[in-house]
N, CA, C and O atoms as a printed pandas DataFrame, in Angstrom:
     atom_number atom_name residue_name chain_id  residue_number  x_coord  y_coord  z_coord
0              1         N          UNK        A               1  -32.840  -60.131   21.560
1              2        CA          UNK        A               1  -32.566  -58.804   21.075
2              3         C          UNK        A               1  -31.374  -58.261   21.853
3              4         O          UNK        A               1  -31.347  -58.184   23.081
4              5         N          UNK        A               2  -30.695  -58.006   21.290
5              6        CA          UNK        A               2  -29.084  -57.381   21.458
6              7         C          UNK        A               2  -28.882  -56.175   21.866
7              8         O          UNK        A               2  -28.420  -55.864   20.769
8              9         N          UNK        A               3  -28.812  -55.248   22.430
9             10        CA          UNK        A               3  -28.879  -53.246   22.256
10            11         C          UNK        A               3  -27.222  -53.400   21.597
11            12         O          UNK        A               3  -26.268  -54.165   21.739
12            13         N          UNK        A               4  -27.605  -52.005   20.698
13            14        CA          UNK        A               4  -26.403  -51.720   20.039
14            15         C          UNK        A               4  -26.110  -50.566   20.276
15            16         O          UNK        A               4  -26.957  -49.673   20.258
16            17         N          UNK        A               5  -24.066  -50.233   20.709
17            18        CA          UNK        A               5  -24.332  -49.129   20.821
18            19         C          UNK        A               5  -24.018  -48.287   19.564
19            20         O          UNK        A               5  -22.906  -48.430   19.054
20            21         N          UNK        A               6  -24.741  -47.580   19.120
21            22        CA          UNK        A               6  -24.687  -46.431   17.761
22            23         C          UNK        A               6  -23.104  -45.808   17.946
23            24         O          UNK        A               6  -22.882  -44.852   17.204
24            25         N          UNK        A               7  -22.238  -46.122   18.627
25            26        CA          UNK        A               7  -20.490  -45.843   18.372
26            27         C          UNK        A               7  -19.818  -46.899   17.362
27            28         O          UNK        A               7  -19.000  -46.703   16.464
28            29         N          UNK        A               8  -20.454  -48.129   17.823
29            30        CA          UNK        A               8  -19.964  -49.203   17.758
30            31         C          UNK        A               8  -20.511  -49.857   16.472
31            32         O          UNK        A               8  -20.218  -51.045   16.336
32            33         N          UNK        A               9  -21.455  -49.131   15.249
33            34        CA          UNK        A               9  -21.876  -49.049   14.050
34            35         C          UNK        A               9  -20.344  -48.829   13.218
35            36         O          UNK        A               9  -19.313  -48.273   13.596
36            37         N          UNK        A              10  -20.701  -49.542   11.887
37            38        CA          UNK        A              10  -19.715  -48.950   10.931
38            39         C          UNK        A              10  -20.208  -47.458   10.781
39            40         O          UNK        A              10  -21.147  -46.980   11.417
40            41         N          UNK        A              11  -19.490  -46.835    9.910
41            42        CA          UNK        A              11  -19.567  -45.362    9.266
42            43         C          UNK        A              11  -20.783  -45.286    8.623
43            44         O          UNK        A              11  -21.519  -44.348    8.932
44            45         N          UNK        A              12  -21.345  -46.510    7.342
45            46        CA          UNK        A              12  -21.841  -46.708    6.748
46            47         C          UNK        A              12  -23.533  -47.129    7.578
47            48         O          UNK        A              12  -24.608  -46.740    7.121
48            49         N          UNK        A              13  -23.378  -48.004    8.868
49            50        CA          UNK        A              13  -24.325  -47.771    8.935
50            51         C          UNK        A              13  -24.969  -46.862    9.705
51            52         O          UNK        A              13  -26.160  -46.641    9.922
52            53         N          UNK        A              14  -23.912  -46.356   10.091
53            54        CA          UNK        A              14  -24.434  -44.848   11.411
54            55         C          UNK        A              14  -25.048  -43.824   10.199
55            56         O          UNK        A              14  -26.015  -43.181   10.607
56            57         N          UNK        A              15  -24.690  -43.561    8.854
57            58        CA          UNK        A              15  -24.956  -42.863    7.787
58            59         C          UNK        A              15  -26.298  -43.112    8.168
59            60         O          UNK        A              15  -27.014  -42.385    8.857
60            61         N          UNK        A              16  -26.640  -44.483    7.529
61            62        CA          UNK        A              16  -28.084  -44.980    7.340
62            63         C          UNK        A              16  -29.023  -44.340    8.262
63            64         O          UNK        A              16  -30.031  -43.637    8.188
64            65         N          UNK        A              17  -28.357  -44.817    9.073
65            66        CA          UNK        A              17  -29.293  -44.237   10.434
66            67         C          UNK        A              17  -29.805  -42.833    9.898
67            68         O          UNK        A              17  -30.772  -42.417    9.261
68            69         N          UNK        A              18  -28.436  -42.216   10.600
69            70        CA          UNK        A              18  -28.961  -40.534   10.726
70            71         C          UNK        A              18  -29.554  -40.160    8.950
71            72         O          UNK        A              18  -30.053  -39.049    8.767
72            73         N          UNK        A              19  -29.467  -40.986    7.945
73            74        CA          UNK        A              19  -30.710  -40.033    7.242
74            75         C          UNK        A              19  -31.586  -40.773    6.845
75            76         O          UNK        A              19  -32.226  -40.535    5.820
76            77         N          UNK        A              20  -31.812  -42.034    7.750
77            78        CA          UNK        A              20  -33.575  -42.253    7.885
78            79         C          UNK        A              20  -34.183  -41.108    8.767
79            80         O          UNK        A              20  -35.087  -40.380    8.356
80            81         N          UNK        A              21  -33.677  -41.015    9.881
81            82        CA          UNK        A              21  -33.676  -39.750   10.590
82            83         C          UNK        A              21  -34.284  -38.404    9.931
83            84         O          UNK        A              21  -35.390  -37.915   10.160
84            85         N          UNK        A              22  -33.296  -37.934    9.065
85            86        CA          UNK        A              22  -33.079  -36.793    8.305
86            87         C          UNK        A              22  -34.668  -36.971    7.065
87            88         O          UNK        A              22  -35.589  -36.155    7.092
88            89         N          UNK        A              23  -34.650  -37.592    6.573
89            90        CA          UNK        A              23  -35.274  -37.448    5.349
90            91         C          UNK        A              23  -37.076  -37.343    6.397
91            92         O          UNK        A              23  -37.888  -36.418    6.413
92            93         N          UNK        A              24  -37.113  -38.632    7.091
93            94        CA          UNK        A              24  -38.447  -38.600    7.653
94            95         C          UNK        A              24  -38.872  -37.175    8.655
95            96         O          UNK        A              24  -40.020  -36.934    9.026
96            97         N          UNK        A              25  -37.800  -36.430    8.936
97            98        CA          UNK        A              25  -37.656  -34.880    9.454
98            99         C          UNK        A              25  -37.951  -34.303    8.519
99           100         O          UNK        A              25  -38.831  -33.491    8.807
100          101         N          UNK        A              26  -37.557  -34.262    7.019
101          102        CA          UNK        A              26  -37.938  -33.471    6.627
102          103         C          UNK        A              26  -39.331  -33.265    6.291
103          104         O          UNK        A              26  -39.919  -32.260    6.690
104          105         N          UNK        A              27  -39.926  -34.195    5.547
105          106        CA          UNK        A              27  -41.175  -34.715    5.434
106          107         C          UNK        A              27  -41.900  -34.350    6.361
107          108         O          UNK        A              27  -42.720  -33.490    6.040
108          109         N          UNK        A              28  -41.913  -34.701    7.476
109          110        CA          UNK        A              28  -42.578  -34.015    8.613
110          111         C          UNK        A              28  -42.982  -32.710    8.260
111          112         O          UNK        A              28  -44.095  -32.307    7.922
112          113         N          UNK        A              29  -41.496  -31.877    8.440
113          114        CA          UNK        A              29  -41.395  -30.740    8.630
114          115         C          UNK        A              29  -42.522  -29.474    7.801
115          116         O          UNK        A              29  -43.060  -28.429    8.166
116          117         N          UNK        A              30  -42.478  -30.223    6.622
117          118        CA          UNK        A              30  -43.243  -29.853    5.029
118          119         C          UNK        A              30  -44.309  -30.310    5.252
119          120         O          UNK        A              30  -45.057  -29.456    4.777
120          121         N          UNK        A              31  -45.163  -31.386    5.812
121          122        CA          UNK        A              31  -46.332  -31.558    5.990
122          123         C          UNK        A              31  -47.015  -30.607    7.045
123          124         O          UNK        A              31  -48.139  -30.113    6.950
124          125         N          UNK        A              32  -46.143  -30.456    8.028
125          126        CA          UNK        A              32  -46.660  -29.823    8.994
126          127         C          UNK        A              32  -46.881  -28.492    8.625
127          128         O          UNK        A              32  -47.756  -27.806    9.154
128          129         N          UNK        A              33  -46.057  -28.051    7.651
129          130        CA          UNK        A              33  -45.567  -26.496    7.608
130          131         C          UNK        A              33  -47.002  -26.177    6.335
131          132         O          UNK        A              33  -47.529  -25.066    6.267
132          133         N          UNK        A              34  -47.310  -27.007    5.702
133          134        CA          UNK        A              34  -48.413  -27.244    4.789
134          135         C          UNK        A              34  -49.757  -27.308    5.162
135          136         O          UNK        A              34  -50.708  -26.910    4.490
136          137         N          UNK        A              35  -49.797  -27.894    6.410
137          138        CA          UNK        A              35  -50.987  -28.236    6.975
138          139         C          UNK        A              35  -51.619  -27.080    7.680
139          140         O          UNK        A              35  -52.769  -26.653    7.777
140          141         N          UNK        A              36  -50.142  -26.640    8.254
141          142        CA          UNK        A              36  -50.680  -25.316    9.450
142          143         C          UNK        A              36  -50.479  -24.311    8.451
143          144         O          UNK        A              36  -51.057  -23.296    8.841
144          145         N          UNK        A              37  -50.062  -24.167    7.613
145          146        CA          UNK        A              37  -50.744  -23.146    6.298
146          147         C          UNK        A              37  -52.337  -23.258    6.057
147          148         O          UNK        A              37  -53.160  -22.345    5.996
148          149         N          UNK        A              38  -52.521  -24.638    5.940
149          150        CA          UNK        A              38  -53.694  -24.366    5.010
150          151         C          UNK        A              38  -54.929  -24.103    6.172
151          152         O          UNK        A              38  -56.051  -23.675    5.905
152          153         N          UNK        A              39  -54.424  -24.473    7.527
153          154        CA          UNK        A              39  -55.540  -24.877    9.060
154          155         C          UNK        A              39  -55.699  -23.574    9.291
155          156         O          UNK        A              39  -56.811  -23.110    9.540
156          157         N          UNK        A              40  -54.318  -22.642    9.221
157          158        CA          UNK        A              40  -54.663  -21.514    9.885
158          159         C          UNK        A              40  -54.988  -20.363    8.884
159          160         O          UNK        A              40  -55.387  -19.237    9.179
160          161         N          UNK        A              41  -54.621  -21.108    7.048
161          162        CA          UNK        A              41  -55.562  -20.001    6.236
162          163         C          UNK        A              41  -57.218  -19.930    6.518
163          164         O          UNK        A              41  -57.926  -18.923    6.534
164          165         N          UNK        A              42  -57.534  -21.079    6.697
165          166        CA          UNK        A              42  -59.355  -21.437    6.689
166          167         C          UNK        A              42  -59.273  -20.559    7.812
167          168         O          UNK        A              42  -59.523  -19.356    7.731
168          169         N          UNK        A              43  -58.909  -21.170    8.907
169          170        CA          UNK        A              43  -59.398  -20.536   10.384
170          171         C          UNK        A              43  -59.264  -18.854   10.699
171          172         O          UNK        A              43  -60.105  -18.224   11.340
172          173         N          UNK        A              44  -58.066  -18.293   10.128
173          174        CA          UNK        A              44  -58.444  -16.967    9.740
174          175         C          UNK        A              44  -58.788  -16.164    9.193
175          176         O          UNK        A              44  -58.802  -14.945    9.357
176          177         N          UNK        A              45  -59.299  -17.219    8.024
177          178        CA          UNK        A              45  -60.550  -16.518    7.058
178          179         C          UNK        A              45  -61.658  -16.352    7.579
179          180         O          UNK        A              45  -62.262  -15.289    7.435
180          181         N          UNK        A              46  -62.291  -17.665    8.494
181          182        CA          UNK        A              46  -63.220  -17.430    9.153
182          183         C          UNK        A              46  -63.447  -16.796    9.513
183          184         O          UNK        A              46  -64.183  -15.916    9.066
184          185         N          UNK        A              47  -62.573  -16.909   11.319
185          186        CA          UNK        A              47  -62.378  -15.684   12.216
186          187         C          UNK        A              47  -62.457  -14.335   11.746
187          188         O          UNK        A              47  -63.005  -13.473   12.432
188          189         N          UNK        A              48  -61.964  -14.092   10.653
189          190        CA          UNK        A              48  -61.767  -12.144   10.003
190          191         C          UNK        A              48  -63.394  -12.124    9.698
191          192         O          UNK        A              48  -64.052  -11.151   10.067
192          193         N          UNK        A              49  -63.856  -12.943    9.192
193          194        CA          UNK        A              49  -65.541  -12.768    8.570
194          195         C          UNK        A              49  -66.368  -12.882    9.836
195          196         O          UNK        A              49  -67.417  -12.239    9.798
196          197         N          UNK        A              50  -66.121  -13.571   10.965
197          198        CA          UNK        A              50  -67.287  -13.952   11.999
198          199         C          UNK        A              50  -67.100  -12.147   12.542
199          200         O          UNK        A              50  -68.177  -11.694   12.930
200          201         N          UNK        A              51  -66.214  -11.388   12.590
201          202        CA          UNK        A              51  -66.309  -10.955   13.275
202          203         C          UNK        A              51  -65.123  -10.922   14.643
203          204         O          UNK        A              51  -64.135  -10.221   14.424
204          205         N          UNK        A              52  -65.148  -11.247   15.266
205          206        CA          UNK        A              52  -63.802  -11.953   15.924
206          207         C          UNK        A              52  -63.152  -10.681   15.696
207          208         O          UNK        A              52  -63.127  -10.105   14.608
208          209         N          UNK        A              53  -62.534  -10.194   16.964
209          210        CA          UNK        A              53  -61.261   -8.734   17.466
210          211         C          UNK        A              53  -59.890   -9.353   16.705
211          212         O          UNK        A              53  -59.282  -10.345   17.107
212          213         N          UNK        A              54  -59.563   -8.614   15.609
213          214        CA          UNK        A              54  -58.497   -8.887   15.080
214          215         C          UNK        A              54  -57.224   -9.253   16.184
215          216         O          UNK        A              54  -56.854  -10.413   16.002
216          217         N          UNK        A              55  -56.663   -8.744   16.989
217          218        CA          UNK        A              55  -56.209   -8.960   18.083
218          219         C          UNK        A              55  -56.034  -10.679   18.564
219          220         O          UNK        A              55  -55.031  -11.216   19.034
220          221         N          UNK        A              56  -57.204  -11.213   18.300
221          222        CA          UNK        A              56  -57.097  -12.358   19.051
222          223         C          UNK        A              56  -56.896  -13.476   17.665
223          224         O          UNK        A              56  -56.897  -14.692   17.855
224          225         N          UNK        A              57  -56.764  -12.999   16.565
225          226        CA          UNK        A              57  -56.821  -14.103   15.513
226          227         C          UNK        A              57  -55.323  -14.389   15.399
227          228         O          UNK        A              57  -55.029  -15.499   14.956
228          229         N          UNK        A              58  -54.089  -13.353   15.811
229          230        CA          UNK        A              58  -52.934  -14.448   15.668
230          231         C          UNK        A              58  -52.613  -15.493   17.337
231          232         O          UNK        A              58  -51.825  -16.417   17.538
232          233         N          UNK        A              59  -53.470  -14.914   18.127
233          234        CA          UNK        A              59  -53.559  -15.610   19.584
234          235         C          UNK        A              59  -54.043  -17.032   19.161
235          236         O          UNK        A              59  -53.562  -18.141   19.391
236          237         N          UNK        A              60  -55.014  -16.689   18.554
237          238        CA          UNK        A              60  -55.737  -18.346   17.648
238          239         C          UNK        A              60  -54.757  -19.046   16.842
239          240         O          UNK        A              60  -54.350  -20.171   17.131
240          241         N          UNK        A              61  -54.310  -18.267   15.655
241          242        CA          UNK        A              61  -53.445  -18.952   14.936
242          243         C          UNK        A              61  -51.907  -20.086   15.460
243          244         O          UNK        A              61  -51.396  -21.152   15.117
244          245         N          UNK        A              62  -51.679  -18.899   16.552
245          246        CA          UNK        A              62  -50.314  -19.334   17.441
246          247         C          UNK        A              62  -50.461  -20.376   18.127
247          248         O          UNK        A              62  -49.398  -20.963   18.326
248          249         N          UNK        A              63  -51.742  -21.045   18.759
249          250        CA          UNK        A              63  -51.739  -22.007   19.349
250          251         C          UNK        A              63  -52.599  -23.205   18.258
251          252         O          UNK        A              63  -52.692  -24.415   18.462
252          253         N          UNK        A              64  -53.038  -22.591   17.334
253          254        CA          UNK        A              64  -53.703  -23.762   16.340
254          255         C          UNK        A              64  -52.271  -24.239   15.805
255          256         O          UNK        A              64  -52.137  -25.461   15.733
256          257         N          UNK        A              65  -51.066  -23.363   15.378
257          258        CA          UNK        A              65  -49.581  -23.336   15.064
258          259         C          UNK        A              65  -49.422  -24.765   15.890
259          260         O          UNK        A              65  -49.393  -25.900   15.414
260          261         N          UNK        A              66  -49.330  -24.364   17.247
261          262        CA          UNK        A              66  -48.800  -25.162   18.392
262          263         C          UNK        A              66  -49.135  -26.745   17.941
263          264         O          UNK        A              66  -48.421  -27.672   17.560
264          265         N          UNK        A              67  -50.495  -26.600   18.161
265          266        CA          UNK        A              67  -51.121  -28.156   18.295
266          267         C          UNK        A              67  -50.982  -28.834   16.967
267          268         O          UNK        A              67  -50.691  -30.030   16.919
268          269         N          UNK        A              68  -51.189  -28.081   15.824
269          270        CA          UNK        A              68  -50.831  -28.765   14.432
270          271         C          UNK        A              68  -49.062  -29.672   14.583
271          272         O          UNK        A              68  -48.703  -30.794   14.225
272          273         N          UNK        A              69  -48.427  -28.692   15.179
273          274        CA          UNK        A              69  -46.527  -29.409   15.177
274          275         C          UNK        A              69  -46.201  -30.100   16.574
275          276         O          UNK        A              69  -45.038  -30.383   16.862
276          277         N          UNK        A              70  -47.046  -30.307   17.255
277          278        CA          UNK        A              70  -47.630  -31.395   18.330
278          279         C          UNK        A              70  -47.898  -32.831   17.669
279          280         O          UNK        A              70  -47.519  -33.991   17.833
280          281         N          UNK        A              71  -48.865  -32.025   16.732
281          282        CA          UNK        A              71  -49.804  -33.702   16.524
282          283         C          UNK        A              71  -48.732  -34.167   15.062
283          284         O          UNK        A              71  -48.924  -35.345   14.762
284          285         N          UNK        A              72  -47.727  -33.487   14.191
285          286        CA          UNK        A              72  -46.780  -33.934   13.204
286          287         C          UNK        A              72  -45.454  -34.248   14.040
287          288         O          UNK        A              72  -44.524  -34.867   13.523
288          289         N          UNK        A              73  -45.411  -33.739   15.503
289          290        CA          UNK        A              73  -44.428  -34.705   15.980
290          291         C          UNK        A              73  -44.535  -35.820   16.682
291          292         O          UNK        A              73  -43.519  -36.494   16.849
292          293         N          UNK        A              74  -45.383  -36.106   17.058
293          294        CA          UNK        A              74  -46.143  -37.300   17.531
294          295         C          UNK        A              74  -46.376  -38.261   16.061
295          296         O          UNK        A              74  -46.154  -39.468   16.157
296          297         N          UNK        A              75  -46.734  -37.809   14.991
297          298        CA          UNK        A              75  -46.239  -38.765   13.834
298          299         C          UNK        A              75  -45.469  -39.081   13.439
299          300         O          UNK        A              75  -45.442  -40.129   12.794
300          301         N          UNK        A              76  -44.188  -38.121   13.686
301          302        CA          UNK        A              76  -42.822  -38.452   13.049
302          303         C          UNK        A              76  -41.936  -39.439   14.169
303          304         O          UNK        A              76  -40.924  -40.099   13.935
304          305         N          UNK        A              77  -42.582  -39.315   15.274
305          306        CA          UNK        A              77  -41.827  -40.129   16.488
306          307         C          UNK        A              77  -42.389  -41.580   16.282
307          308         O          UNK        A              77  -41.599  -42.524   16.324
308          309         N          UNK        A              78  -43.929  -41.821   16.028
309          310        CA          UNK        A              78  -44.359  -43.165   15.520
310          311         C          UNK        A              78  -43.823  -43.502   14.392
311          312         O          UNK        A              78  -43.279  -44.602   14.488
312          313         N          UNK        A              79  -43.736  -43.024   13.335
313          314        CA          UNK        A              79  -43.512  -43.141   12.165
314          315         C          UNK        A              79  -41.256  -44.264   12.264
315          316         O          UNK        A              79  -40.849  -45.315   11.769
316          317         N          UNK        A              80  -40.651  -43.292   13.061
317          318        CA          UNK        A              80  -39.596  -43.732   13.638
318          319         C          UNK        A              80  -39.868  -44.796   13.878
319          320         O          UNK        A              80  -39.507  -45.613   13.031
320          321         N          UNK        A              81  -40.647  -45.360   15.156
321          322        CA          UNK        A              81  -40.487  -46.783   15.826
322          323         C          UNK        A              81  -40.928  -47.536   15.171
323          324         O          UNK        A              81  -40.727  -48.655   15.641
324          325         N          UNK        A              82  -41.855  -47.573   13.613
325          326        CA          UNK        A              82  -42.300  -47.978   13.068
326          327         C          UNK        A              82  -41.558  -48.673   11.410
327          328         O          UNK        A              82  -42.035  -49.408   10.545
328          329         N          UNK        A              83  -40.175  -47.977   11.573
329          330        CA          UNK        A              83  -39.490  -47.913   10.527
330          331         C          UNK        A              83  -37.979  -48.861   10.508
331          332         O          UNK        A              83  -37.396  -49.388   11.456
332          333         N          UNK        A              84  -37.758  -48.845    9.597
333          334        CA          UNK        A              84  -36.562  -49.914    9.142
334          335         C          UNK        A              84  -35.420  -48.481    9.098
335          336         O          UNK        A              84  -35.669  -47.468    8.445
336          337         N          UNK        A              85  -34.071  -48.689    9.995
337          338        CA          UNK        A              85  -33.866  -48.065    9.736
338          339         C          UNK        A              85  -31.913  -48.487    9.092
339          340         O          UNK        A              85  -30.922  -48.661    9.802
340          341         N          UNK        A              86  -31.989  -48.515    7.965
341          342        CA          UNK        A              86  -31.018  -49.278    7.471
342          343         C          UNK        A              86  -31.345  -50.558    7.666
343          344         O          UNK        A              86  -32.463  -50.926    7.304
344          345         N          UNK        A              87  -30.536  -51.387    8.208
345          346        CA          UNK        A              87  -30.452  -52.883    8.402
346          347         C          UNK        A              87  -31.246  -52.638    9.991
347          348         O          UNK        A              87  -31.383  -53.725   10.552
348          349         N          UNK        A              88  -31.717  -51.612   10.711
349          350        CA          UNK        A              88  -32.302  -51.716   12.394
350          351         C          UNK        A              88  -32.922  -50.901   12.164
351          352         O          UNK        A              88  -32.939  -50.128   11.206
352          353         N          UNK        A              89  -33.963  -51.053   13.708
353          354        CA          UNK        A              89  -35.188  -50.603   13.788
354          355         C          UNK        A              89  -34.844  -49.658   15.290
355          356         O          UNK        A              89  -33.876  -49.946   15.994
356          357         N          UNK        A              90  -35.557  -48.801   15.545
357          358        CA          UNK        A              90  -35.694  -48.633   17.014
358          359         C          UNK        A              90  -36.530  -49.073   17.432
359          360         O          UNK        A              90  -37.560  -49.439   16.867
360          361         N          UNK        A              91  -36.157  -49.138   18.860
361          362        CA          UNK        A              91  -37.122  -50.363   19.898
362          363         C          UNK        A              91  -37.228  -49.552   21.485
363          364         O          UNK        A              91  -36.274  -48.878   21.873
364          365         N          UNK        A              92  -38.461  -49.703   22.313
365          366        CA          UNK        A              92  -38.366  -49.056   23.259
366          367         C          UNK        A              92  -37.993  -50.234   24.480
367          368         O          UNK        A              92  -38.490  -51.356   24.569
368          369         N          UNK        A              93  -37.115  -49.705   25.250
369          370        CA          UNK        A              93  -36.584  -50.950   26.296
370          371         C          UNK        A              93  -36.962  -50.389   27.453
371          372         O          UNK        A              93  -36.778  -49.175   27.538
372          373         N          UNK        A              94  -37.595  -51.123   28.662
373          374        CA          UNK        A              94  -37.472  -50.978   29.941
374          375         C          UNK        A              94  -36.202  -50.395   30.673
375          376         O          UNK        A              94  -35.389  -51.200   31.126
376          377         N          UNK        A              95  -35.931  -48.705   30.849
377          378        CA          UNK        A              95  -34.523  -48.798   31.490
378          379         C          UNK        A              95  -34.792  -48.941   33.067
379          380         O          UNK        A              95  -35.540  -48.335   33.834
380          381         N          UNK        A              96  -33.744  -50.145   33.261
381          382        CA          UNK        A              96  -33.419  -50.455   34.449
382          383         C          UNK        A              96  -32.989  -49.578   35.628
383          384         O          UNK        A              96  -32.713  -50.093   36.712
């Protein structure tokens, strides 16, 4: 295995690159933004019905926010090392 440096790409495939990049960002972005819609509609539906000090339900929401685009960037970073990206892959190397 060779390291390449991403200068030293044609035009064409530095393209590739940055919108395997791009597209799997976006995707992310929309799942996540979907998910923590729908996590923090339930959860503050709840919360408003249990009872629960209005006060503390966007304190809830903000960190349910947090951990939902935690755990979709931790997918989109696997999802990366996991992917073809053009004609290459990323790879994690021991730096010396």
């Amino acid at each position: 295995m060779t390291p390449i440096d991403f200068k030293e790409l044609t035009t064409l495939s530095q393209a590739g690159i940055v919108w395997g990049f791009f597209w799997r960002c976006i995707a992310t972005a929309l799942g996540s933004a979907l998910c923590g819609a729908l996590l923090g509609g339930i959860v503050g539906f709840v919360l408003g019905i249990s009872g629960i000090a209005r006060s503390a339900i966007p304190m809830i929401g903000g960190l349910l926010g947090l951990l939902t685009g935690l755990f979709f960037f931790y997918l989109y970073v696997r999802w990366l090392l996991a992917s073809r990206l053009g004609a290459f892959r990323l790879v994690l190397v021991l730096a010396d």
